[in-house]
C-alpha positions as CSV (number, residue, x, y, z in Angstrom):
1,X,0.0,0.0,0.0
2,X,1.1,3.2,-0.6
3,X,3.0,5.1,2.4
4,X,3.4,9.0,2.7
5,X,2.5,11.3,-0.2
6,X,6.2,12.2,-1.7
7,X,7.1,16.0,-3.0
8,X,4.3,17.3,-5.2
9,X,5.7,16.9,-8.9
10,X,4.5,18.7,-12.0
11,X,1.6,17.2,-14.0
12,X,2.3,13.7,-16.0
13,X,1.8,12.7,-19.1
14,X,1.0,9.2,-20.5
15,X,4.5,6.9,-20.2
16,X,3.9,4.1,-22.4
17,X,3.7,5.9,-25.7
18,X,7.2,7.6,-28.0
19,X,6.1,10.9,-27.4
20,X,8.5,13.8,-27.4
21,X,6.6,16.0,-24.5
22,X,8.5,16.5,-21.5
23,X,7.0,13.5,-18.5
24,X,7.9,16.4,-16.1
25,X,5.0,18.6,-17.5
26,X,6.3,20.9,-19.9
27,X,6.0,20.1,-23.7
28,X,9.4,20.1,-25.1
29,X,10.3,22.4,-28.5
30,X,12.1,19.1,-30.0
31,X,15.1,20.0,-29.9
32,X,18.0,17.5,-28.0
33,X,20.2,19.4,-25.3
34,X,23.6,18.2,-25.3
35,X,24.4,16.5,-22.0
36,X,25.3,18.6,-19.3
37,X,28.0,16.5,-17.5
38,X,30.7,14.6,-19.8
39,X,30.9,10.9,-20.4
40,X,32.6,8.5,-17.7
41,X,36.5,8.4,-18.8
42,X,38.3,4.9,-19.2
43,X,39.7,3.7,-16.7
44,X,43.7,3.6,-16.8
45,X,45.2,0.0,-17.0
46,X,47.4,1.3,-13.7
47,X,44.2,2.4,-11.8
48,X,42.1,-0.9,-12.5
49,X,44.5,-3.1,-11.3
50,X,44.9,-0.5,-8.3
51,X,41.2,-1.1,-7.9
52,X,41.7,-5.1,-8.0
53,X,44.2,-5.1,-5.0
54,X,42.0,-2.4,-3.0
55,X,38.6,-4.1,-3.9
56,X,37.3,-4.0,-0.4
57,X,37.7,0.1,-0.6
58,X,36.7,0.9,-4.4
59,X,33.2,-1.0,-5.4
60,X,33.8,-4.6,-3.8
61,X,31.5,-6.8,-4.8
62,X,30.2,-7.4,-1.3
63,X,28.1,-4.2,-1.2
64,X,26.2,-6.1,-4.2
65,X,25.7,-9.6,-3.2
66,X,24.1,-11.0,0.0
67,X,26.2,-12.3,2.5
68,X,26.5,-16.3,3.0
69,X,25.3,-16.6,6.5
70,X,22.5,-14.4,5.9
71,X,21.6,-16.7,2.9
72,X,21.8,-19.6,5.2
73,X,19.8,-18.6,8.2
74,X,16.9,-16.4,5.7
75,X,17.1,-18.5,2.7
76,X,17.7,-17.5,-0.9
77,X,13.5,-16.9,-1.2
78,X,14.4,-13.7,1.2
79,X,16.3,-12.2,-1.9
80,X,14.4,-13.5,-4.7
81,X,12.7,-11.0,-7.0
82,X,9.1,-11.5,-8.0
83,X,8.7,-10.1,-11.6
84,X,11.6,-8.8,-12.8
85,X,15.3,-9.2,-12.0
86,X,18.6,-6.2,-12.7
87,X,22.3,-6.9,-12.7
88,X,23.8,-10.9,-13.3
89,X,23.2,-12.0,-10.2
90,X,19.6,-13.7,-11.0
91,X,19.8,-13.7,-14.7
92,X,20.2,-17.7,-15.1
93,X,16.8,-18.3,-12.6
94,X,14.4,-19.9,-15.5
95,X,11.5,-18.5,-13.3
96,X,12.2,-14.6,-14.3
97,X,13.3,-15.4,-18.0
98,X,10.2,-13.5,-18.9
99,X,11.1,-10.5,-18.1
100,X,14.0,-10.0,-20.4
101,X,11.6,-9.2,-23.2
102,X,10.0,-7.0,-20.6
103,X,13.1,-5.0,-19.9
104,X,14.0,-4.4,-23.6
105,X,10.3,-3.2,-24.3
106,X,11.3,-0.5,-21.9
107,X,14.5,-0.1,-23.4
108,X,13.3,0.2,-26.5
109,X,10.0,2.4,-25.2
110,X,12.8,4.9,-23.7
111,X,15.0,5.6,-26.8
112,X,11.4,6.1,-28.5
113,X,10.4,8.5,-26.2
114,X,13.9,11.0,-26.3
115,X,14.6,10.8,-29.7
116,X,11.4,9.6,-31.3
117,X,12.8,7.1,-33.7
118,X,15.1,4.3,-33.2
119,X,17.3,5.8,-31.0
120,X,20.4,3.9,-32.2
121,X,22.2,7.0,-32.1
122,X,22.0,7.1,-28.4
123,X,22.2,3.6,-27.8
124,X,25.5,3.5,-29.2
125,X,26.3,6.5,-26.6
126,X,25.3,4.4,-23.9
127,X,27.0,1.1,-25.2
128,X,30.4,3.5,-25.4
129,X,29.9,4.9,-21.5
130,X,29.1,1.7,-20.5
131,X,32.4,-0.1,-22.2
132,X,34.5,2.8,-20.7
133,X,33.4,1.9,-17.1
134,X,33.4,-2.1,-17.4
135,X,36.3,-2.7,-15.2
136,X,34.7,-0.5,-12.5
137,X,31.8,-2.7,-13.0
138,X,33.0,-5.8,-13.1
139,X,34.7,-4.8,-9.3
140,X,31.2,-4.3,-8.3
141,X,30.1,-8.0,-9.1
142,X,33.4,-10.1,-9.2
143,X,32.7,-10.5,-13.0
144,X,35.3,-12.5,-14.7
145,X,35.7,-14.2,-18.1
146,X,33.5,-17.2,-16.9
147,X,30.9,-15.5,-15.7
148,X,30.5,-13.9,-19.9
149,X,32.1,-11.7,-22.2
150,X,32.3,-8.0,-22.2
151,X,29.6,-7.2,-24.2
152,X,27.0,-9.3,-22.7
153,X,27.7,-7.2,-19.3
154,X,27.7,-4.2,-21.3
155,X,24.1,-5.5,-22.4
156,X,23.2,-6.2,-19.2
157,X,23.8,-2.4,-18.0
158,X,22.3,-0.8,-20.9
159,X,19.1,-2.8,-20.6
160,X,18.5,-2.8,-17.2
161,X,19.0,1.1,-16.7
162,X,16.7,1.9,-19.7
163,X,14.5,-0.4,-18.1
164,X,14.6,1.5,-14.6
165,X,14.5,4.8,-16.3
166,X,11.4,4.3,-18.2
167,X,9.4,2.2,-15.8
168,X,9.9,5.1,-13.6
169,X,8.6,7.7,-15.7
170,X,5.1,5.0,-15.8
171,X,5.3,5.1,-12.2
172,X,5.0,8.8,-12.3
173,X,1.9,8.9,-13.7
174,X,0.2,7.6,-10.5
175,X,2.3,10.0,-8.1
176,X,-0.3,12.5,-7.8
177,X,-3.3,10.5,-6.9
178,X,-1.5,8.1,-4.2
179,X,-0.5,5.3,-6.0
180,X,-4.3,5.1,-6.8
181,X,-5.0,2.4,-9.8
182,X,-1.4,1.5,-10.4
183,X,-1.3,-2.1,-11.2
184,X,0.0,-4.6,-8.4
185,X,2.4,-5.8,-10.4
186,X,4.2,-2.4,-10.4
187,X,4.0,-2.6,-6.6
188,X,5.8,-5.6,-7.0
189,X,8.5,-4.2,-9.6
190,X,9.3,-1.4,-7.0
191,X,10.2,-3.8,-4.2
192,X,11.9,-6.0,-6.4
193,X,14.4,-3.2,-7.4
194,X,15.0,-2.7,-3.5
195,X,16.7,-6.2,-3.0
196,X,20.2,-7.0,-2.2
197,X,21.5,-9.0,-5.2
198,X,19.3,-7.4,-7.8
199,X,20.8,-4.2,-8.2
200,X,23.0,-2.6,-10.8
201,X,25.8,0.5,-9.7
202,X,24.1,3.6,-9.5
203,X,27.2,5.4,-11.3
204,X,25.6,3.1,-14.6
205,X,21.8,4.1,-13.6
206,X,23.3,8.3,-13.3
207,X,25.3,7.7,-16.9
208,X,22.6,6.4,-18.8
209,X,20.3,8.8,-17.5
210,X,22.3,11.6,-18.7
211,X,23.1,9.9,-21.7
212,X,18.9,9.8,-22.2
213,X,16.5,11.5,-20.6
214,X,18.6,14.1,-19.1
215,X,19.7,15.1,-23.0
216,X,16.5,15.5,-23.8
217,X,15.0,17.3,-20.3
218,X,17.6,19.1,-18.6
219,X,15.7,20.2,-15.5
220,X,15.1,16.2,-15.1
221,X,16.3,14.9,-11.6
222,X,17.2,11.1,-11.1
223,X,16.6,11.2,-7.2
224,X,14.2,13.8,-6.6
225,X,11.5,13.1,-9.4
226,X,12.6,9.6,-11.1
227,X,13.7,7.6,-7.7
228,X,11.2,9.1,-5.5
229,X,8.4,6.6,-5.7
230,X,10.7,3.9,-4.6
231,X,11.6,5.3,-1.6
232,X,8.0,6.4,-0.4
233,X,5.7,3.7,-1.6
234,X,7.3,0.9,0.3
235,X,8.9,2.7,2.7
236,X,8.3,0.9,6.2
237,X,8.7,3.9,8.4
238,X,6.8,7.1,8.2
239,X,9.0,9.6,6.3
240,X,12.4,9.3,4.6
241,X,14.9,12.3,4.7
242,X,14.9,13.0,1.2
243,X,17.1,16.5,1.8
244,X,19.7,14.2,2.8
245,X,19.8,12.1,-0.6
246,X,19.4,15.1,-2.3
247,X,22.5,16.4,-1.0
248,X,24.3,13.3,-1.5
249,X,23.8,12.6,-4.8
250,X,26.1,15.3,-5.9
251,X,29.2,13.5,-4.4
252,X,31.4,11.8,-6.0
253,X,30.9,7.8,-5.0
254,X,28.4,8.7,-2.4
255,X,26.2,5.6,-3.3
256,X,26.1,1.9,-4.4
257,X,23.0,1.3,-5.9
258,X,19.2,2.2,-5.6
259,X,19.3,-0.1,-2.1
260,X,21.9,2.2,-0.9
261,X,20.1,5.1,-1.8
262,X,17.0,3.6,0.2
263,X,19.3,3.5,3.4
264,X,20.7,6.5,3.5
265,X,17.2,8.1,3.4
266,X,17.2,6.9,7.0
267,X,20.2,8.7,8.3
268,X,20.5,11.4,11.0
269,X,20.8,14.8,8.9
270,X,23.0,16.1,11.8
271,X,26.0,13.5,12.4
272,X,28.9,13.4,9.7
273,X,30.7,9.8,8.9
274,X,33.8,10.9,11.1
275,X,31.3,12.7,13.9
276,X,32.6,11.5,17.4
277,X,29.2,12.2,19.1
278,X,28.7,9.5,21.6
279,X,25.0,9.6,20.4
280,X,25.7,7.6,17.6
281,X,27.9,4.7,19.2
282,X,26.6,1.6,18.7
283,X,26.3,-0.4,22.2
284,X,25.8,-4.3,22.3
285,X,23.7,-5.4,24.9
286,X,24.6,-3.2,27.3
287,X,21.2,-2.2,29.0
288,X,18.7,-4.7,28.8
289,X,15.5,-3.5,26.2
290,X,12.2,-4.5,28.3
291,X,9.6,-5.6,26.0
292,X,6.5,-3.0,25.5
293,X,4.3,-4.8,27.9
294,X,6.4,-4.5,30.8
295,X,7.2,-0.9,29.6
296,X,3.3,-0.4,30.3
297,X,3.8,-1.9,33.5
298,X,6.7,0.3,34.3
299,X,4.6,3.0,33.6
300,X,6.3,4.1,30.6
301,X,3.7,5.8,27.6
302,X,4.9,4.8,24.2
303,X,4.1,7.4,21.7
304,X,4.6,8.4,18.0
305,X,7.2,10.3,17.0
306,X,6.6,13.7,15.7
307,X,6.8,14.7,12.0
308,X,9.3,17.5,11.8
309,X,12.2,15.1,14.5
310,X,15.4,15.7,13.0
311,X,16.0,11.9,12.3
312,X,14.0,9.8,10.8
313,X,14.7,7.0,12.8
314,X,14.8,8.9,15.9
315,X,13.7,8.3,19.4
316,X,13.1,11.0,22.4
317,X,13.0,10.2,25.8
318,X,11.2,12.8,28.6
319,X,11.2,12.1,32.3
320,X,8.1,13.0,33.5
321,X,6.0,11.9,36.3
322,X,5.2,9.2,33.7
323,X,7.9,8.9,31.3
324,X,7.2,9.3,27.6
325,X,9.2,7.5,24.8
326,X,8.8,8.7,21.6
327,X,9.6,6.6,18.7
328,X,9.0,5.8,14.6
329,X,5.9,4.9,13.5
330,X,6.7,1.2,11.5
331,X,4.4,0.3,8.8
332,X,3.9,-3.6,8.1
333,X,3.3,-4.6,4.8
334,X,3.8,-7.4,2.3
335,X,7.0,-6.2,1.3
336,X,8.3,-4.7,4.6
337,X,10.2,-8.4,5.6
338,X,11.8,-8.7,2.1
339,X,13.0,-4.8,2.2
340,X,14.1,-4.5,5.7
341,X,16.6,-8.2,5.1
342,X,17.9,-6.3,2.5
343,X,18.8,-3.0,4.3
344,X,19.7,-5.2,7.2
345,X,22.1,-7.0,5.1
346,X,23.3,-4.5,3.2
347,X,24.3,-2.1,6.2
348,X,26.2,-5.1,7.7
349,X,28.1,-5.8,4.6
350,X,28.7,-2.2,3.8
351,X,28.1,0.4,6.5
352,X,30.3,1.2,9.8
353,X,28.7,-0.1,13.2
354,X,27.7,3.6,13.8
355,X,26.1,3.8,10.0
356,X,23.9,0.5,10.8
357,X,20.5,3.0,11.5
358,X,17.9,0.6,10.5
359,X,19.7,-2.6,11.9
360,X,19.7,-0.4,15.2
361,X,15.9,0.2,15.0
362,X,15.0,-3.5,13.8
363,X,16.8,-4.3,17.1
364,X,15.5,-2.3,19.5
365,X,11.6,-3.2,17.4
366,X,12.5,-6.8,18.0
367,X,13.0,-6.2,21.8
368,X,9.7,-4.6,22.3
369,X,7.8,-6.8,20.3
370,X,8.1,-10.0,21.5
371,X,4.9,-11.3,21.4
372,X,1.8,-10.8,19.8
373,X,0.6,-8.8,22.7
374,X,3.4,-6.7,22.3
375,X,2.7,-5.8,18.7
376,X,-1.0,-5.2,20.0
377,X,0.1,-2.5,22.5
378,X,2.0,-0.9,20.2
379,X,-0.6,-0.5,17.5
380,X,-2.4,0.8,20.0
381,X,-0.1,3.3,21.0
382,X,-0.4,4.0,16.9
383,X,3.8,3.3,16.7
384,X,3.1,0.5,14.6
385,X,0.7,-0.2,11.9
386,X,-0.3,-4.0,10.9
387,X,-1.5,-4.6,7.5
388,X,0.1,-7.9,7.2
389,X,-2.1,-10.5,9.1
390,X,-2.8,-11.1,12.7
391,X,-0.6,-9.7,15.7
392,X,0.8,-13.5,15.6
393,X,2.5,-13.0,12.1
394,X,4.0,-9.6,12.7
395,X,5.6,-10.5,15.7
396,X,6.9,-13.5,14.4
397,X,8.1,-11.2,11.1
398,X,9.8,-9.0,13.6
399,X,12.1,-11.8,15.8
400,X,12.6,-13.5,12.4
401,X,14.9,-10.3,11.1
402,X,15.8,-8.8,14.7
403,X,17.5,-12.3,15.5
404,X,20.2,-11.2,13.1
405,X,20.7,-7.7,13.9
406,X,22.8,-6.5,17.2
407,X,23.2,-3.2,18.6
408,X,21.6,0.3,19.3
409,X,22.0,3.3,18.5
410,X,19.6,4.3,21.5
411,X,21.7,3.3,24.5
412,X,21.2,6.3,26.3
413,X,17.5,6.2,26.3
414,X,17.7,2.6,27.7
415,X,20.0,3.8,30.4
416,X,17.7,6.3,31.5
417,X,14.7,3.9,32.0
418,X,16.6,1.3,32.8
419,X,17.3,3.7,35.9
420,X,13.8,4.6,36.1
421,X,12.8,1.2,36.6
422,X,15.0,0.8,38.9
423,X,13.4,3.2,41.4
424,X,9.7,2.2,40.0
425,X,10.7,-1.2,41.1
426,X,12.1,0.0,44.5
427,X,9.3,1.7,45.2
428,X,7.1,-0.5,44.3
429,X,8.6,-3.2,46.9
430,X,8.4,-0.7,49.6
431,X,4.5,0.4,49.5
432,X,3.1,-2.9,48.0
433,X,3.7,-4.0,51.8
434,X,1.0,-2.3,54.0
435,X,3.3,-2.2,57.3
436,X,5.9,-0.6,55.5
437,X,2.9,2.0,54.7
438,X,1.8,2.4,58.4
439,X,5.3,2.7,59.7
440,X,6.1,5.9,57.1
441,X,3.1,7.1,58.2
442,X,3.3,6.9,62.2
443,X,7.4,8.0,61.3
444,X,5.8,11.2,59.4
445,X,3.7,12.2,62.4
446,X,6.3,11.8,64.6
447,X,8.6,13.8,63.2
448,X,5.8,16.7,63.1
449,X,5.1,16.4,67.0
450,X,8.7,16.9,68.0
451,X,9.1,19.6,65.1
452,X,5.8,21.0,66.8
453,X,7.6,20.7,70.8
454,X,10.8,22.2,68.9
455,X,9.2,25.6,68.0
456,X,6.9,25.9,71.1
């Protein structure tokens, strides 16, 4: 189902057809604009074989392929695309051969639409940006000579980015109303380019878009307008920090691939990656999380987090007479279990302890929903919403996924109510016993009688 609303775009226009009018809204005078950034240079012989001895620093392969034990514990089913499949990693499964005729009627659909004829001119443009980036992109999936030749990865790329780019541009048209009337299968599509293992470098998915559509509409933005729908339609939280990809995207290798691009719509937008603030330390273990029953019992009022907090995946603690703890609202949907493994194990593969945001929050969600009366009181509390199934099957969801993640980023929240509980607990030992009661009280009255003598 489709989450928050993303950033109003200009009106769309019908995607499936070869017409020259801009998708963004404005009808275009027919003309091609030369592209505004230059094509990808080769790659010296010196520098790629410096780039095969440092391939855990410069696009290793790991950043693209799910880890072993993770395939192990969550099965390959965890990672397995639905409809339609990008990059080598899935291209032999017999069960998505279908879609390769799929992809190049997008292709194809794509090069209609910018140049409005057969677009071999600008097919050979992105065949030749392609070529001059190969060995980078054979770093990012451990390609060698038995896994194919050149050209059939060079394929690959070409394909699947036209693909992305105009399937994106459909999507668009059902932006404005919500998501309302778009086929299921696109839902589908949109979760299946958000797994780990079926993703192509998002340095090919930039080139080919300025090789395209960019060429043709220069105000175009890949992230802002093209990539937005996947991050808000199956988006398990309640917002993403869209400012913060925005500002990203004009680095240099800033990100992986369209899964990287989903997590670091999560981030804080106030902690850099070499920021010593304790805040973001990651702790193992070290305060034990209570489940959200015994929070209740604690006296502890779970609440949703507010709208404009400065993280996304923030939490806010407040002391009062009754503590509060404020926290992200988490949407459950079909696709939430598939999409969080994927950030989970994406974020261990590739991200620093202290970069692990959603693996921090999967944790800490996994602590407080145990049980299926866990989940219940925190739909009530309107922290979590449940469109999967029963309580049962979202808890279950939840420990499935939490098992393998370790670590908070909230330590100092727990610390403060695990002091809290603490003196609720001691407290609560001393006045559950009547005597202990009666004796304060008679201690109370005789300290006022000989405060009383005192002053007379």
């Amino acid at each position: 189902m489709a989450m928050a609303k993303p950033k109003q775009l200009p009106r769309s226009h019908s995607t499936r057809s070869s017409s020259r009018d801009d998708p963004f809204g404005n009808p275009t005078s027919g003309e091609i604009v030369e592209e505004t950034t230059g094509a990808r240079q080769q790659v010296p012989v010196d520098q790629e074989a410096a780039c095969r001895e440092t391939q855990q620093h410069f696009w290793p392969s790991s950043y693209y392929m799910v880890p072993n034990t993770l395939l192990q514990i969550w099965g390959t089913a965890s990672f397995q695309p639905e409809f339609v499949y990008v990059g080598p990693t899935h291209r032999k499964d017999a069960s998505l051969s279908g879609c390769k005729a799929l992809k190049k009627s997008y292709m194809n659909n794509l090069l209609r639409r910018v140049f409005n004829a057969t677009g071999e001119e600008v097919s050979r443009s992105c065949f030749r940006l392609v070529h001059s980036s190969l060995e980078m992109i054979k770093l990012c999936y451990g390609w060698t000579a038995n896994d194919g030749d050149d050209d059939e990865l060079a394929d690959m790329m070409v394909t699947d980015a036209c693909f992305i780019i105009d399937f994106m541009l459909e999507i668009m048209v059902y932006v404005d109303n919500q998501y309302l009337g778009m086929p299921k299968r696109h839902g589908a599509i949109l979760a299946d380019l958000v797994l780990l293992g079926n993703q192509i470098p998002f340095f090919v998915l930039k080139d080919i878009f300025q090789c395209t559509l960019l060429r043709f509409i220069p105000r175009a933005s890949l992230v802002d307008h093209l990539l937005l729908p996947i991050l808000t339609f199956h988006n398990p939280f309640n917002r993403a920090n869209i400012d913060i990809i925005e500002g990203s995207s004009t680095d240099p290798i800033p990100i992986h691939h369209i899964l990287s691009l989903v997590q670091q719509s999560y981030k804080p937008d106030h902690v850099d990656d070499d920021d010593d603030d304790a805040t973001f330390r990651l702790h193992y273990g070290t305060s034990k999380i209570r489940s959200a029953l015994d929070q209740e019992i604690y006296g502890v009022n779970i609440k949703p987090n507010d709208d404009d907090a400065r993280w996304v995946l923030g939490m806010e603690l407040k002391l009062n007479r009754r503590p509060v703890l404020k926290m992200p609202v988490f949407r459950i949907h079909y696709h939430t279990e598939k999409i969080l493994k994927s950030i989970v194990a994406y974020e261990k593969q590739s991200c620093a302890p202290r970069q692990r945001y959603t693996t921090s929050f999967v944790y800490v969600m996994g602590m407080l929903g145990r049980t299926a009366r866990d989940v219940a009181l925190l739909g009530k509390s309107k922290v979590l919403f449940n469109t999967l199934g029963s309580d049962d099957e979202a808890a279950t969801m939840i420990q499935h996924i939490s098992k393998q993640c370790e670590g908070s980023l909230y330590e100092d929240k727990w610390k403060m109510l695990h002091k809290y509980r603490i003196c609720f607990e001691r407290g609560g030992t001393f006045f559950s016993n009547p005597w202990n009661v009666i004796a304060l009280v008679l201690v109370i009255i005789l300290l006022a009688f000989n405060l009383k003598m005192l002053l007379d």
